[in-house]
C-alpha positions in Angstrom: 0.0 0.0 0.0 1.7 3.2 -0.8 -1.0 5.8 1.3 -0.9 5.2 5.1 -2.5 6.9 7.7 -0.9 9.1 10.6 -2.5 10.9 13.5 -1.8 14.6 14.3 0.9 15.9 16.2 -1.8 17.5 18.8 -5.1 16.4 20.3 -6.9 19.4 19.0 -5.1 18.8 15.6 -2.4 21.3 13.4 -0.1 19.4 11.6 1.0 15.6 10.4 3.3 13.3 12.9 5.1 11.0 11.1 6.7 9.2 14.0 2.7 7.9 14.6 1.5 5.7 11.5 -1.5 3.9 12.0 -2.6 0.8 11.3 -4.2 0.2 7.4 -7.0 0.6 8.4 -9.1 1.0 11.9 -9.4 3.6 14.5 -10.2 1.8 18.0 -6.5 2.7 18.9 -7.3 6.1 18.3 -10.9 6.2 19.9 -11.6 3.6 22.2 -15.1 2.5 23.2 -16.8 4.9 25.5 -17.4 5.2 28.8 -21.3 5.5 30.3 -22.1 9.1 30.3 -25.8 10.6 30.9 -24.8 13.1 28.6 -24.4 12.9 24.5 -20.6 13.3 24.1 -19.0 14.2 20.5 -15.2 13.8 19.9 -12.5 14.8 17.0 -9.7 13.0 15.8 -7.8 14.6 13.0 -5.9 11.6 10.8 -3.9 12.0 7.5 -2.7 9.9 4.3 0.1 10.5 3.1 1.8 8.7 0.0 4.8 7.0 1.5 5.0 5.5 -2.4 7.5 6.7 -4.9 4.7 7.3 -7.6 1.9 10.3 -7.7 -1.4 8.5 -6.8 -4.6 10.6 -8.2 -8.3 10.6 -6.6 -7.2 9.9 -3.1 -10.5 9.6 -0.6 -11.9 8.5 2.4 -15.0 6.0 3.5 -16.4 4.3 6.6 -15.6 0.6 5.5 -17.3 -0.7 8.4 -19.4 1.8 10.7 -19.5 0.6 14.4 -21.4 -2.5 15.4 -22.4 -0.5 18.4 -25.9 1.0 18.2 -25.3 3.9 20.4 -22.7 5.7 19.0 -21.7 6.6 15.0 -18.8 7.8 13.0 -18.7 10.8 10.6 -16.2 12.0 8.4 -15.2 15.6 6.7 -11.8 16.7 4.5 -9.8 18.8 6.2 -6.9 21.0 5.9 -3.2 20.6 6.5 -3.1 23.1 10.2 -6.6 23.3 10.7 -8.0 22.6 14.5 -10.7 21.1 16.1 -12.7 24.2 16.6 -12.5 24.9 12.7 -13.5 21.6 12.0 -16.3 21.8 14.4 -17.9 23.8 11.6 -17.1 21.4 8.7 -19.9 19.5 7.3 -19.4 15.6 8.3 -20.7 12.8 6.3 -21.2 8.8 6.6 -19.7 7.6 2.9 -19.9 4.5 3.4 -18.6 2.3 0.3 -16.0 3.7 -2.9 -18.6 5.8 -4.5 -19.7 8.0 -2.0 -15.8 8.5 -0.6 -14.6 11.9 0.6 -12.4 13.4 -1.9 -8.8 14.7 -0.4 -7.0 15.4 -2.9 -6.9 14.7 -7.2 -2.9 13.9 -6.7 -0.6 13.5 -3.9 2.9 12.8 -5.2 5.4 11.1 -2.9 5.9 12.4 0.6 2.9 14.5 0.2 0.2 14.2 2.5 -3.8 15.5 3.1 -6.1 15.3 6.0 -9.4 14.4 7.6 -11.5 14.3 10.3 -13.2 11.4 12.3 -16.2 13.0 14.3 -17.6 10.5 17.0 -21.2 10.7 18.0 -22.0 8.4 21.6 -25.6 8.8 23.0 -26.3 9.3 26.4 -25.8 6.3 28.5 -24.6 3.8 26.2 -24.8 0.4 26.5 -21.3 -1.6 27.2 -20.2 -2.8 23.8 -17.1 -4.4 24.2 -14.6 -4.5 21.7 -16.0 -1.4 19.7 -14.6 -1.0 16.2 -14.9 0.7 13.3 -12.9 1.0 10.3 -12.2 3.8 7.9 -10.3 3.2 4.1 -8.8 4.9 1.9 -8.8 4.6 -1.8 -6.7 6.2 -5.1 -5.6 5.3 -8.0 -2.3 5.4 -9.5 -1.1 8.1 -11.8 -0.8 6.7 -15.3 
């Protein structure tokens, strides 16, 4: 796979880590399952691809490959920008693409060692029910640069 993902340097977002890849695919590392709260509770997670290839890949999105089994909380997504924060993207619209044609354009090209970013909004209802082993799993798909 020449794209991987990488978390943000910062909780509230700003700019790529590299030292942090993260796995193909899946996000319970990044947001684990939630604890019982009597209140709704939303979180951000900014994530970005970059192309760790050395080829351009062109059409580079996003898509909820699997959306969380559990039936109290749900997973959005939204494009983002290379510095932006969580209060900006607070005010981006999220989506639920769930399959290849509905994914979240990034970007028409990234050529090697570039990079573009996301965000991963999580939505848990109040009081939840325990769902152990919570999961979800976001994918990325491009294609290569003829």
């Amino acid at each position: 796979m020449r794209v991987w993902f990488f978390r943000a340097k910062s909780e509230i977002g700003g700019e790529i880590d590299e030292a942090k890849p993260l796995p193909a695919e899946g996000f319970e590392i990044l947001m684990p399952s939630a604890p019982s709260l009597a209140y709704e509770q939303v979180t951000y997670r900014k994530v970005f691809v970059k192309n760790v290839g050395d080829k351009p890949v062109k059409n580079v999105a996003v898509y909820i490959k699997e959306q969380t089994p559990s039936p109290d909380d749900d997973v959005f997504l939204a494009s983002g920008t290379p510095d932006d924060t969580v209060e900006q993207a607070k005010n981006y619209q999220f989506l639920q693409p769930m399959d290849k044609t509905t994914a979240i354009l990034l970007a028409e090209e990234l050529l090697p060692g570039e990079s573009a970013s996301f965000w991963v909004k999580r939505i848990v209802r109040a009081n939840p029910a325990p769902f152990p082993k919570n999961h979800y799993t976001i994918a990325v798909v491009y294609t290569f640069r003829p």
